[in-house]
C-alpha positions as CSV (number, residue, x, y, z in Angstrom):
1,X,35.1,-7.6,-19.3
2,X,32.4,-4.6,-18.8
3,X,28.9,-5.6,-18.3
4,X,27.9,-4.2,-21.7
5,X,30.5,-7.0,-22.9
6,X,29.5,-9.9,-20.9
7,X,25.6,-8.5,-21.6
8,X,26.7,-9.5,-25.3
9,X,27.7,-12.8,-24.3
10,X,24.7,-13.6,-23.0
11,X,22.2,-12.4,-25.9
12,X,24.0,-14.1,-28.3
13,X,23.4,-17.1,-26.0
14,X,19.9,-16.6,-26.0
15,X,19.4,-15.3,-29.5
16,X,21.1,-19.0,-30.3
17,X,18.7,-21.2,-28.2
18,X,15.6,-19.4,-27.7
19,X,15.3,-17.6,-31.0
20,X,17.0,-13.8,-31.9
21,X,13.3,-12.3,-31.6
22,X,14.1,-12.5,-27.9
23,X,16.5,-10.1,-27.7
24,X,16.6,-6.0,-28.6
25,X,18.7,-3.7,-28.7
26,X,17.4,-0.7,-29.6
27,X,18.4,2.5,-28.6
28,X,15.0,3.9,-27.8
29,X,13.7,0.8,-26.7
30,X,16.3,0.3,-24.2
31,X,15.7,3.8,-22.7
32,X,12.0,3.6,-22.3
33,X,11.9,-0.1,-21.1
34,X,14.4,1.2,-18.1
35,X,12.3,3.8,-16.8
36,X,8.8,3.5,-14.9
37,X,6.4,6.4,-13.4
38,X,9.4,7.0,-10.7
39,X,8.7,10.2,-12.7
40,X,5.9,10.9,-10.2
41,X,8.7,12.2,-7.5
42,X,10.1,15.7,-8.1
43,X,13.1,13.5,-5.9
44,X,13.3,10.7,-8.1
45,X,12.8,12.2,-11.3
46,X,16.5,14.3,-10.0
47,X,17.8,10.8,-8.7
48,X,16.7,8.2,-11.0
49,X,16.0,10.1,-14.7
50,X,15.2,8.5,-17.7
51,X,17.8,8.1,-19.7
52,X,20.5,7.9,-16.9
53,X,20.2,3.9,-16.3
54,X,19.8,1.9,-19.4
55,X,20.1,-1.4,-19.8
56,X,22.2,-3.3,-22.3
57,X,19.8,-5.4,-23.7
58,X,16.0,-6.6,-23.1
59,X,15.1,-10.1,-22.8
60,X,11.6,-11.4,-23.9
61,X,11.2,-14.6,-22.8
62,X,7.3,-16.3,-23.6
63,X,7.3,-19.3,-21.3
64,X,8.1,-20.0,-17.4
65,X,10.5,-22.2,-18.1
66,X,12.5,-19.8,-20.9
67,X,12.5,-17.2,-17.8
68,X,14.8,-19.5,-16.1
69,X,16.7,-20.2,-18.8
70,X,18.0,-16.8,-19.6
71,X,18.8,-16.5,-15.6
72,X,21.0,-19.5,-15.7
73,X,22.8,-18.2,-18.6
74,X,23.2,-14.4,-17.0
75,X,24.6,-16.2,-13.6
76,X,26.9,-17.8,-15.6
77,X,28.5,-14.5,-16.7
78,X,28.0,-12.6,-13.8
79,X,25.2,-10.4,-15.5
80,X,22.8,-8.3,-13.3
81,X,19.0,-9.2,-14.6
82,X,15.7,-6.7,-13.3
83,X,12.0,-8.2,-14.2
84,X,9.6,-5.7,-15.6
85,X,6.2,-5.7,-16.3
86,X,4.1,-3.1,-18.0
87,X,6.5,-0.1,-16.1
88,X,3.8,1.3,-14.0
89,X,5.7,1.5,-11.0
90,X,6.4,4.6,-8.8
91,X,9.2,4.1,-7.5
92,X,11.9,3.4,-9.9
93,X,11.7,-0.8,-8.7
94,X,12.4,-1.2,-13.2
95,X,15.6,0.9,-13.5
96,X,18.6,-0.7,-14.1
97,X,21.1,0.7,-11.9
98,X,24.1,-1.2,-13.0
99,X,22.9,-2.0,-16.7
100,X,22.3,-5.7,-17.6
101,X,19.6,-6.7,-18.9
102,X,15.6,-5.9,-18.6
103,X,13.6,-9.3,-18.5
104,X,10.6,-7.8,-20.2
105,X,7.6,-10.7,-18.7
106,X,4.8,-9.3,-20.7
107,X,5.0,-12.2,-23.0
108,X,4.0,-14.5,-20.3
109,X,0.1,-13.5,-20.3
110,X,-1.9,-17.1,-19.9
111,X,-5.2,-16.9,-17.6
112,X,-7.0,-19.4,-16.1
113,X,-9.6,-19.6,-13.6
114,X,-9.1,-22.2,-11.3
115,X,-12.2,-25.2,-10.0
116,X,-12.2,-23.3,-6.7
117,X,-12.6,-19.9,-8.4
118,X,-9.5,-18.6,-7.6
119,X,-7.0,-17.4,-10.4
120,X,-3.8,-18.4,-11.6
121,X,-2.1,-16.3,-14.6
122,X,1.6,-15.6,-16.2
123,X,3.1,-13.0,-14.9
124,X,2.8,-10.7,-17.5
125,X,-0.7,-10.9,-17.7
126,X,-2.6,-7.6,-17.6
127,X,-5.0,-6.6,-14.7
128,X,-7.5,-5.5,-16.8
129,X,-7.5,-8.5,-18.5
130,X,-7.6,-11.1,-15.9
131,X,-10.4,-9.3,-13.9
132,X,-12.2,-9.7,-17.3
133,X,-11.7,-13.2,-17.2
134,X,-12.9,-13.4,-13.7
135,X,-16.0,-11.6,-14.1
136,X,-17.1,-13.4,-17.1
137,X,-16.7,-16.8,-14.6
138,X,-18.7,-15.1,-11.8
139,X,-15.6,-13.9,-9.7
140,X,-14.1,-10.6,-8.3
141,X,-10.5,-10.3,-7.8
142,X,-9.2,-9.4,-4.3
143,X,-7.7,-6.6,-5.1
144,X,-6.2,-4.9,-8.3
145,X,-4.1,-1.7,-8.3
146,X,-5.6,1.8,-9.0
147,X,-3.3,1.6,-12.3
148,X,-5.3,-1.5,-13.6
149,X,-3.4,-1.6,-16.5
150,X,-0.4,-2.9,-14.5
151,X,0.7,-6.9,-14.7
152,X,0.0,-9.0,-12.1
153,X,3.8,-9.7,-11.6
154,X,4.5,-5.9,-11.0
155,X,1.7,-5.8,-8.7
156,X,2.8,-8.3,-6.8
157,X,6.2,-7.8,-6.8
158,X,6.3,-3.8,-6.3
159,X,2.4,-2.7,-5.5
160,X,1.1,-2.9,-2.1
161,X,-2.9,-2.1,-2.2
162,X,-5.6,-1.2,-4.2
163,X,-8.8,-1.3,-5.0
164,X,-10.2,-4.3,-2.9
165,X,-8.5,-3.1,0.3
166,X,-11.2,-2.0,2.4
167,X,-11.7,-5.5,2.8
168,X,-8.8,-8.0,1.9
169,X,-6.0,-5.6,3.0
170,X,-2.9,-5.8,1.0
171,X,-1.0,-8.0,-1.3
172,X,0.5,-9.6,1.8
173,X,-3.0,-10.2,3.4
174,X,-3.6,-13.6,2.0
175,X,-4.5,-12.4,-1.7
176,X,-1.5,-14.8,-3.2
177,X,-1.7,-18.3,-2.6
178,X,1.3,-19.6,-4.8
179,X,3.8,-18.1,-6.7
180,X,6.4,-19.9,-9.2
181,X,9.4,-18.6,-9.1
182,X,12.6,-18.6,-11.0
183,X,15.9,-17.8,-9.2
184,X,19.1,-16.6,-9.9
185,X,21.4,-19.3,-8.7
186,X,22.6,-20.8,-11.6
187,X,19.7,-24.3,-11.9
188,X,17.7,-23.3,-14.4
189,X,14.8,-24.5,-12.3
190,X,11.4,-23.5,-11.2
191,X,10.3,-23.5,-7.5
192,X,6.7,-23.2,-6.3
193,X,6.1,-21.6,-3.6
194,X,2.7,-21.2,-1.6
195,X,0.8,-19.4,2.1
196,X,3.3,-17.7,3.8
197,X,6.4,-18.8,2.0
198,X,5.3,-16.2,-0.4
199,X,5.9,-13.2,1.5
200,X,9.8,-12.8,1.0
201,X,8.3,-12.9,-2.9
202,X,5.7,-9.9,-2.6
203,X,6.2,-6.5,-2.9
204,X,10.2,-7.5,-3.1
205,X,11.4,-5.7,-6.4
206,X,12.5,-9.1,-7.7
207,X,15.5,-9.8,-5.8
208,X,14.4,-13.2,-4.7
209,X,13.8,-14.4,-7.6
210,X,11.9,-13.5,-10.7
211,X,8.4,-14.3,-10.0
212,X,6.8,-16.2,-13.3
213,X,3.0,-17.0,-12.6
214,X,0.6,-16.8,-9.5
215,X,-2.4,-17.9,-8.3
216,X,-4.8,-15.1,-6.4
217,X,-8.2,-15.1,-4.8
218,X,-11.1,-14.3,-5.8
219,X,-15.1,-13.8,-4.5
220,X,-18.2,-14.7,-5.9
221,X,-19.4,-11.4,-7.9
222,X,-20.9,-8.7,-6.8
223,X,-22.8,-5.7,-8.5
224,X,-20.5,-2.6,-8.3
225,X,-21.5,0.9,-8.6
226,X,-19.9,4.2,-9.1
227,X,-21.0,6.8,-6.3
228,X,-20.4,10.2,-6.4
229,X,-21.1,13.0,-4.3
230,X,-20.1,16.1,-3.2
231,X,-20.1,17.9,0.3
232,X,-19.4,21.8,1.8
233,X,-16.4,21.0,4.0
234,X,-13.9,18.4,4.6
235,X,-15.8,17.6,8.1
236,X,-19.0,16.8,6.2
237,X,-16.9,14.6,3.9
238,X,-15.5,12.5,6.5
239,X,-18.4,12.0,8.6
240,X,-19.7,10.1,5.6
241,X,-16.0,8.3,5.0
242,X,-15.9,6.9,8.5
243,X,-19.8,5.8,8.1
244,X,-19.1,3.3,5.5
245,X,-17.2,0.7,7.4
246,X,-20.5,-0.1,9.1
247,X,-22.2,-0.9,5.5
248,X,-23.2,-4.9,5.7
249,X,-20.9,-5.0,2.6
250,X,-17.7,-3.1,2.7
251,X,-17.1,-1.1,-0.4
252,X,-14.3,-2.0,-3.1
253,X,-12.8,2.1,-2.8
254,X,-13.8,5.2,-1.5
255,X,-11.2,8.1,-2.4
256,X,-12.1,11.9,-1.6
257,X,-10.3,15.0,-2.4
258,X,-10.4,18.9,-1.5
259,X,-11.7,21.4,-3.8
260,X,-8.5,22.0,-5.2
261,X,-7.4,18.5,-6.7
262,X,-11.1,18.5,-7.8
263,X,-10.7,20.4,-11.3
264,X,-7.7,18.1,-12.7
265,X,-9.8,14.7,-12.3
266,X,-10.3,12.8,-14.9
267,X,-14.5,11.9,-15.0
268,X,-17.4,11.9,-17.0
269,X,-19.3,13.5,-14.2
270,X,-19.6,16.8,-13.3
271,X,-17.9,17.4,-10.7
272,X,-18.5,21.2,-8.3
273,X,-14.7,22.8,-8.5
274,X,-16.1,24.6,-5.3
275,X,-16.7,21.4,-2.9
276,X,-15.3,18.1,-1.9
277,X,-15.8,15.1,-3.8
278,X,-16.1,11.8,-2.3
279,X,-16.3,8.7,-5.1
280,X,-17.2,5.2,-3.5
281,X,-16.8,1.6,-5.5
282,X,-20.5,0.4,-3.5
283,X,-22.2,-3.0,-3.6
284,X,-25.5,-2.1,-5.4
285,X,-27.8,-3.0,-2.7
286,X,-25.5,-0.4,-0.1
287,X,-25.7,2.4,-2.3
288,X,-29.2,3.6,-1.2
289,X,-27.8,3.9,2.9
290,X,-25.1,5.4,1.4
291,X,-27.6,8.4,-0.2
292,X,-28.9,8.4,3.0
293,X,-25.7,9.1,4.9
294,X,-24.4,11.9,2.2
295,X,-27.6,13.6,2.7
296,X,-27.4,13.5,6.4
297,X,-24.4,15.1,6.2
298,X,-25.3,17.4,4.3
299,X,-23.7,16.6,0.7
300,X,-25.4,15.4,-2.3
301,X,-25.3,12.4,-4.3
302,X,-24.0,14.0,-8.2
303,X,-24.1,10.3,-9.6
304,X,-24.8,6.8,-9.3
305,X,-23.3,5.3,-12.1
306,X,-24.2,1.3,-12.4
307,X,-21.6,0.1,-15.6
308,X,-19.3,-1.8,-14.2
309,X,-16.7,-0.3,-16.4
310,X,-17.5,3.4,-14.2
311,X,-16.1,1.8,-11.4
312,X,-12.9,1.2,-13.2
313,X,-12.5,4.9,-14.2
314,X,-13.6,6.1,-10.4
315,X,-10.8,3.3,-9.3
316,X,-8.3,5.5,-11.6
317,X,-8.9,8.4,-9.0
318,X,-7.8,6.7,-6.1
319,X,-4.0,7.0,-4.1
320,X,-1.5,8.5,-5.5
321,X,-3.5,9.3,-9.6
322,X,-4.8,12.9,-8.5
323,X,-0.9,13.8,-7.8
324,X,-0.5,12.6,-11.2
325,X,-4.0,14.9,-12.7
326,X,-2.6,18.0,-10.2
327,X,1.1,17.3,-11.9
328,X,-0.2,17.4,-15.2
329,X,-2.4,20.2,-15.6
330,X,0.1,22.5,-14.0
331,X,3.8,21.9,-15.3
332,X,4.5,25.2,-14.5
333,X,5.2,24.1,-10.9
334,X,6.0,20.7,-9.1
335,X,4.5,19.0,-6.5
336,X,4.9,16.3,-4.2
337,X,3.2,13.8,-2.1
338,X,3.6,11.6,0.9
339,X,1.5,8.7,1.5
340,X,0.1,8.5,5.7
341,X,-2.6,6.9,7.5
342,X,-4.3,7.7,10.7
343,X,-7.6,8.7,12.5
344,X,-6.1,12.2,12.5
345,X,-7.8,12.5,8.9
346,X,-10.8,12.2,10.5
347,X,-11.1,14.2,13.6
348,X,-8.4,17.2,13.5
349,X,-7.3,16.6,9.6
350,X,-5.9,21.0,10.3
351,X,-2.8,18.9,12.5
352,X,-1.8,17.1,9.3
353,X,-1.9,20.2,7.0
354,X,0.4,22.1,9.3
355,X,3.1,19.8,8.7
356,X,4.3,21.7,5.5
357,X,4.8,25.2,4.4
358,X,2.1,26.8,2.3
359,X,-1.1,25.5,0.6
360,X,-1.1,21.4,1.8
361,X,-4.4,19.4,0.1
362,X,-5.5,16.2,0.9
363,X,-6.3,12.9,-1.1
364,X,-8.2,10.6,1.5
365,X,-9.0,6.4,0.9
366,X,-9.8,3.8,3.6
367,X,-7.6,0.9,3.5
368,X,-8.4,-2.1,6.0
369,X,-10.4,-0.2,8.8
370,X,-8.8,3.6,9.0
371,X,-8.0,6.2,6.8
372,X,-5.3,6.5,4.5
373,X,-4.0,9.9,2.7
374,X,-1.8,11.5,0.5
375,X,-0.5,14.6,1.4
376,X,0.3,17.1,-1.2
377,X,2.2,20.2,-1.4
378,X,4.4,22.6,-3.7
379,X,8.0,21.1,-3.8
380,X,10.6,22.8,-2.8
381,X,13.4,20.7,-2.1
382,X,14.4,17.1,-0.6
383,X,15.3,18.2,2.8
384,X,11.7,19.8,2.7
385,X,9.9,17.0,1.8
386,X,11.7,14.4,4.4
387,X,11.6,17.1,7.0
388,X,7.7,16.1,7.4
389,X,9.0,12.2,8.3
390,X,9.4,13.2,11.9
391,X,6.5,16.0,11.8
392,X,3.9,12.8,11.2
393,X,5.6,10.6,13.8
394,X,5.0,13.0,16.5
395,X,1.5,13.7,15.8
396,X,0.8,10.2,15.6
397,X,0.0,9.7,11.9
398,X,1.6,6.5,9.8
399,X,3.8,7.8,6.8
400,X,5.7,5.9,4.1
401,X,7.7,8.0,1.3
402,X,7.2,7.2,-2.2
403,X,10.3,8.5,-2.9
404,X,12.4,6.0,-2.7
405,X,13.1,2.5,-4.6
406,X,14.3,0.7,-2.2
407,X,13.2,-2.7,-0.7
408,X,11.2,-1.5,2.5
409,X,9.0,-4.1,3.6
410,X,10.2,-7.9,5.4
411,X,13.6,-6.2,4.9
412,X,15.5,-9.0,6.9
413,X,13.2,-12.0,5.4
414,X,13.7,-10.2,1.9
415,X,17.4,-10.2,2.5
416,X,17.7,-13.8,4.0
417,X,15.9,-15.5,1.0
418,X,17.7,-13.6,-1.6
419,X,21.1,-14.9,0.1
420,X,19.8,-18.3,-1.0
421,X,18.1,-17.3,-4.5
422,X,20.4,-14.5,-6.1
423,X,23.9,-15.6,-4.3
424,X,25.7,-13.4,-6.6
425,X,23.0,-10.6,-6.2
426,X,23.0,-10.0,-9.4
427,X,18.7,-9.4,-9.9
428,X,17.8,-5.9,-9.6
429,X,20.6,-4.5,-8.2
430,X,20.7,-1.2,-6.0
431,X,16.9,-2.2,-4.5
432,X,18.3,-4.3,-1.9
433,X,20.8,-1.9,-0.1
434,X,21.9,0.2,2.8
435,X,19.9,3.2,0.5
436,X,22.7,4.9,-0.7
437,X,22.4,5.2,-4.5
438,X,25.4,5.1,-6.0
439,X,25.6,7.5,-9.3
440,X,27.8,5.0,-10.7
441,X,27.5,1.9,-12.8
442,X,29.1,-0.8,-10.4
443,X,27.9,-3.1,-8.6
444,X,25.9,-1.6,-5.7
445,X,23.3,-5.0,-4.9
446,X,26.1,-6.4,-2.3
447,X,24.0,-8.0,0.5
């Protein structure tokens, strides 16, 4: 039998014991739910287009335990399974690649806060939503992702950062505590997982096992205010970025950008088109040494914006969302980015723009205690844009492509656990793999 076929199989199974409002088939739905923002890479968006890799069927299961369920029944016939949250992923992690069904988690949304503060929610649970439920107890999430309205499964399953980084690092960094976790061997069972034995869990596309609820940590509140200002040259800029790692309280974000990605932002605050903007998430009682740095430098301050709902829209600025604005407002060409790191951003920032042809901008964060950037240019091709790999290595500067959607971090811990979980590797197939997509639907997860 086809996977289409033995897809059937298992709806109908699931249609009989959980209830046929868990299964659809739509057309439209089928194509929309297998896509994320992969979109986001000209190289991707050739690779992995909507519309190419549809699943068979989506699942929505609405309890932990009904996750599990639906896995035992897929192992049974041999059907491939990939979790998806609310799709805001870059990197194609929700396309099926070998059809099968989409396990659609956003039904799984309970929050609680903890005794100790820290929070434990389903993982389909909205960002947005659980840092509301946070706040209103008097804590501040770790981190969330710059695309807040992201689950907290997709987050930790595919994101990586966010804001909150400055201080608590990445997803990996300590931010999850426990995880439940439903795998793909066949039990129907939940296993719970917590400290380090999460890590073969995070930021591993699912193919260790489906990833149900989780607890993260959390810090008392703090006040948080939107700053903006604006300086002459990128130098000026950065002498200020660099300065804000001394603060006594480490900012939540601080993302700046050259005059040209300036225009396309999306803010209430009027922004100069003519200078660079820097745009910090500050601790209130930080934000009046950060005045004084900006005017040492020679900037000024355009806004100080003290709703805590500004810092959410600034936080929509940060890595990779002013590729999005550039993208946006001018269809009429495609760009690209790459995502580096380095103290090259800071003192010779000219070194990094040479590694590309033409007109190369810059997006600049911290993350932990350097400097992160995207680097953004006019596409041209894929040999182009991979041709710079080697160009950062020998300048020094860290560079991971988003243009990929392949499992790239713990690789061999990654691969060990999912020998154990997903024995048929049947969950999210094609993300664990020697990176050769195959244009085909067969079975490229072998392991």
């Amino acid at each position: 039998m086809t996977i289409s076929q033995r897809t059937s199989l298992v709806t109908a199974q699931v249609a009989d014991r959980l209830g046929a409002d868990r299964v659809e088939t739509d057309p439209a739905a089928l194509v929309k739910l297998s896509s994320d923002w992969s979109r986001m890479s000209p190289i991707l968006q050739e690779k992995v287009p909507s519309g190419r890799y549809v699943a068979d069927a989506i699942v929505r299961p609405r309890t932990e335990q009904e996750v599990a369920d639906v896995l035992a029944m897929a192992y049974e016939h041999d059907v491939p399974v990939v979790p998806r949250g609310a799709g805001t992923g870059n990197y194609g992690q929700a396309t099926p690649f070998t059809g099968g069904i989409i396990l659609d988690l956003r039904g799984l949304d309970a929050i609680e806060v903890l005794a100790d503060g820290d929070v434990r929610a389903g993982a389909g649970a909205r960002m947005t939503k659980i840092d509301k439920v946070a706040r209103e107890a008097g804590r501040d999430l770790w981190i969330f992702p710059s695309t807040k309205g992201s689950t907290i499964g997709g987050f930790i399953g595919g994101g990586s950062a966010g804001t909150g980084t400055i201080e608590h690092g990445t997803t990996s960094d300590g931010f999850v505590t426990e995880l439940t976790v439903a795998p793909m061997d066949g039990s129907g069972r939940l296993l719970t997982v917590r400290g380090e034995e999460t890590l073969p869990y995070i930021h591993a596309y699912g193919v260790t096992g489906v990833v149900t609820s989780v607890v993260v940590r959390t810090d008392p509140a703090r006040d948080w205010v939107a700053v903006y200002a604006a300086f002459d040259s990128w130098d000026a800029m950065v002498a200020v970025h660099r300065r804000l790692l001394d603060l006594p309280v480490l900012p939540r974000l601080a993302s700046g950008d050259e005059p040209a990605l300036v225009p396309t932002l999306t803010t209430n605050v009027d922004l100069d088109p003519a200078q660079h903007s820097l745009r910090v998430i500050a601790e209130a009682s930080t934000v009046a040494a950060i005045e004084s740095l900006v005017v040492a430098a020679g900037g000024s301050v355009r806004a100080c914006l003290e709703d805590y709902a500004a810092t959410d829209l600034l936080s929509g600025m940060s890595y990779n969302h002013p590729v999005y604005f550039l993208q946006r407002a001018h269809r009429d060409r495609s760009w690209f980015h790459m995502e580096t790191g380095g103290e090259l951003y800071w003192t010779d920032a000219d070194r990094v723009r040479e590694v590309y042809d033409g007109p190369v901008w810059l997006h600049l964060e911290l993350m932990g205690r350097g400097p992160l950037a995207m680097v953004v240019a006019e596409y041209v091709s894929e040999e182009q844009v991979l041709a710079g790999i080697p160009r950062f290595d020998e300048i020094g500067v860290g560079v991971h492509s988003p243009h990929q959607w392949y499992v790239d971090r713990n690789l061999e811990l990654v691969t060990e656990v999912a020998r154990e979980r997903d024995p048929k590797g049947l969950l999210n197939q094609g993300k664990l793999t020697d990176h050769a997509l195959v244009d085909t639907r067969v079975n490229i997860g072998v392991r």
